[in-house]
C-alpha positions as CSV (number, residue, x, y, z in Angstrom):
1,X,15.0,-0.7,2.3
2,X,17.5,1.3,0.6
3,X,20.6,1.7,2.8
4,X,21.0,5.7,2.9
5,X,20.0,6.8,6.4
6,X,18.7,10.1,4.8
7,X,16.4,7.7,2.9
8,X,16.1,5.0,5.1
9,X,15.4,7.5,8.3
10,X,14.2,4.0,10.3
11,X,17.0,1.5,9.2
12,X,16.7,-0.7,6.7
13,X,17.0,-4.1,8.5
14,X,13.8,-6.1,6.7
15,X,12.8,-7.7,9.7
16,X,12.6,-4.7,11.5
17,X,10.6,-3.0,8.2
18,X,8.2,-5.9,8.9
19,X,7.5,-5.2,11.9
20,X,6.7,-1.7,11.6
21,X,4.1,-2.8,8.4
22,X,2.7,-4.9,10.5
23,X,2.0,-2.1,13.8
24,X,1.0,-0.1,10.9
25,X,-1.8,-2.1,9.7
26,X,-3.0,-3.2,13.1
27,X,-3.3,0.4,13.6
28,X,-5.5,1.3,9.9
29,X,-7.4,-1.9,11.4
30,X,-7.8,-1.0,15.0
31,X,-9.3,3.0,13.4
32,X,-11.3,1.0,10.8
33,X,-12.0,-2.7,11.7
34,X,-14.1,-3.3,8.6
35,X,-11.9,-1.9,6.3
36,X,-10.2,-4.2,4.0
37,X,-6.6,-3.9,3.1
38,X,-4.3,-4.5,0.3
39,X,-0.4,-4.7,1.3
40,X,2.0,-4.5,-1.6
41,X,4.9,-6.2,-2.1
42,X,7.3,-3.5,-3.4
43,X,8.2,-4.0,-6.5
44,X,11.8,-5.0,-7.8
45,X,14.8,-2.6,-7.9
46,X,17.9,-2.2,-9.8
47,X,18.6,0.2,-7.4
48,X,22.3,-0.9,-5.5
49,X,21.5,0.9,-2.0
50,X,18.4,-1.5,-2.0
51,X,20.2,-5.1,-1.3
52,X,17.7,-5.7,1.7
53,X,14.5,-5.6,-0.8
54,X,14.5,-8.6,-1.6
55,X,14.3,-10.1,2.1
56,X,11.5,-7.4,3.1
57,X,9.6,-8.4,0.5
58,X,9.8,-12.4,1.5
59,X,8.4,-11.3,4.8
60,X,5.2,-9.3,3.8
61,X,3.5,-12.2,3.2
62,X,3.9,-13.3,6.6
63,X,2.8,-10.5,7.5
64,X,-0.6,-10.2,6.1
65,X,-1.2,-13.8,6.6
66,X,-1.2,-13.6,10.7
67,X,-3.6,-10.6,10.7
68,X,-5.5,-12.8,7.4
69,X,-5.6,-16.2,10.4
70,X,-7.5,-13.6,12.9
71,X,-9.9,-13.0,10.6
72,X,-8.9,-9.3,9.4
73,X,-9.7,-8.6,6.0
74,X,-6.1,-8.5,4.4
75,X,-4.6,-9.5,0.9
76,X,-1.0,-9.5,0.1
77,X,-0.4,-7.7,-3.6
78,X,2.0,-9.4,-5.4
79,X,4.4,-7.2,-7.7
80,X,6.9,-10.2,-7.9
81,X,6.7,-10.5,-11.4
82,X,6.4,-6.5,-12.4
83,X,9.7,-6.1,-14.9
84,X,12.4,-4.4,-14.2
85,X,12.3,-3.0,-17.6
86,X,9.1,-1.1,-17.3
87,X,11.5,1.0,-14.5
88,X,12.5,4.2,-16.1
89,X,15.3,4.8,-13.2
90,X,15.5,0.9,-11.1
91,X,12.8,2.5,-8.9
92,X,10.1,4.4,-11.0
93,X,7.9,2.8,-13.4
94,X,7.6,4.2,-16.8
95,X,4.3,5.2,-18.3
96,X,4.1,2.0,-19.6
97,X,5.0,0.5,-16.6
98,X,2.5,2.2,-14.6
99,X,-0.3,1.1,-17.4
100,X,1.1,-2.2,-16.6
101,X,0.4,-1.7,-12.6
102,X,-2.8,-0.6,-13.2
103,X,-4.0,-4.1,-14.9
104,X,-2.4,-5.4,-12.0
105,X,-4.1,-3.6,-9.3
106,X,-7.5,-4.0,-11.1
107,X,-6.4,-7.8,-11.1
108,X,-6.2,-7.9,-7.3
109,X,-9.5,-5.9,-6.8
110,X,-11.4,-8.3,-8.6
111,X,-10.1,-10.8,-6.3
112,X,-11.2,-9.2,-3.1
113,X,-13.4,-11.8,-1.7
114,X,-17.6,-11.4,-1.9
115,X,-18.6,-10.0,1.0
116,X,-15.3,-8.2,2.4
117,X,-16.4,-5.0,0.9
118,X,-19.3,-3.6,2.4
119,X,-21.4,0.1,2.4
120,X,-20.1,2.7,4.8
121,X,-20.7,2.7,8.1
122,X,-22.6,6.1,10.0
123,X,-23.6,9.3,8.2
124,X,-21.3,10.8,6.0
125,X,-19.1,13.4,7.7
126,X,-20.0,17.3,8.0
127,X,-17.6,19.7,7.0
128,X,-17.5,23.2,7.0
129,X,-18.6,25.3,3.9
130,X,-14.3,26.1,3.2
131,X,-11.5,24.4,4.8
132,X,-8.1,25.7,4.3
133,X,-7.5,22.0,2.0
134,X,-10.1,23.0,0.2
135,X,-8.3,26.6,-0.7
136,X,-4.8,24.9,-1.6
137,X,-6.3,21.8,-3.9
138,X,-9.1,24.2,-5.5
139,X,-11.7,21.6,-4.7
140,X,-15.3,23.0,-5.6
141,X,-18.3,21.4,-3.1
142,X,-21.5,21.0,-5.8
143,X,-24.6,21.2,-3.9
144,X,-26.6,18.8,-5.7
């Protein structure tokens, strides 16, 4: 939402931002109809190129609640009362502050309701011995 163009490379009109969140979701839903999702509000800003935030994040609920009436699996997170203050720079948290998400993500896991989360579907994937992802994180495969 913040009103740079080299930032905001889509616009920052909320209703438009809306509308794209919710494509995007019907599209992570349409891949992976069982998966459950949890849409963030973004959390408050001191930031002055980010006037629009406060409308975008009115709307997310809205959002989430149509796909939530056709049954999808979808939660709104609310950051509405995260602090300014635990923002080191109006848009990052501080280490606190991130301590401080984490109890509130754990929060809104616990309230997922029974039942949405379920074992995977099909076999797990194969994957070659070494992938060139594998090479730049430095991930080791342990063959149990």
């Amino acid at each position: 939402m913040d009103d740079r163009p080299s930032i905001s490379e889509e616009g920052h009109d909320p209703a438009d931002a809306a509308v794209r969140l919710g494509k995007l979701i019907d599209q992570i839903i349409k891949a992976c109809p069982d998966a459950v999702l949890l849409v963030a509000i973004p959390i408050s800003s001191c930031d002055n190129h980010k006037n629009n935030l406060p409308k975008y994040r009115a709307l997310i609920p809205g959002v989430v609640r149509k796909r939530r009436q056709d049954g999808k699996h979808v939660i709104t997170v609310d950051f509405s009362t995260f602090e300014i203050e635990d923002l080191r720079d109006c848009v990052h948290p501080t280490n606190e502050g991130y301590s401080i998400m984490g109890d509130y993500w754990y929060d809104f896991l616990t309230q997922v309701p029974k039942g949405w989360i379920k074992g995977p579907v099909g076999d797990d994937p194969e994957r070659e011995e070494e992938n060139e992802a594998d090479f730049l994180t430095g991930y080791i495969r342990l063959e149990l």
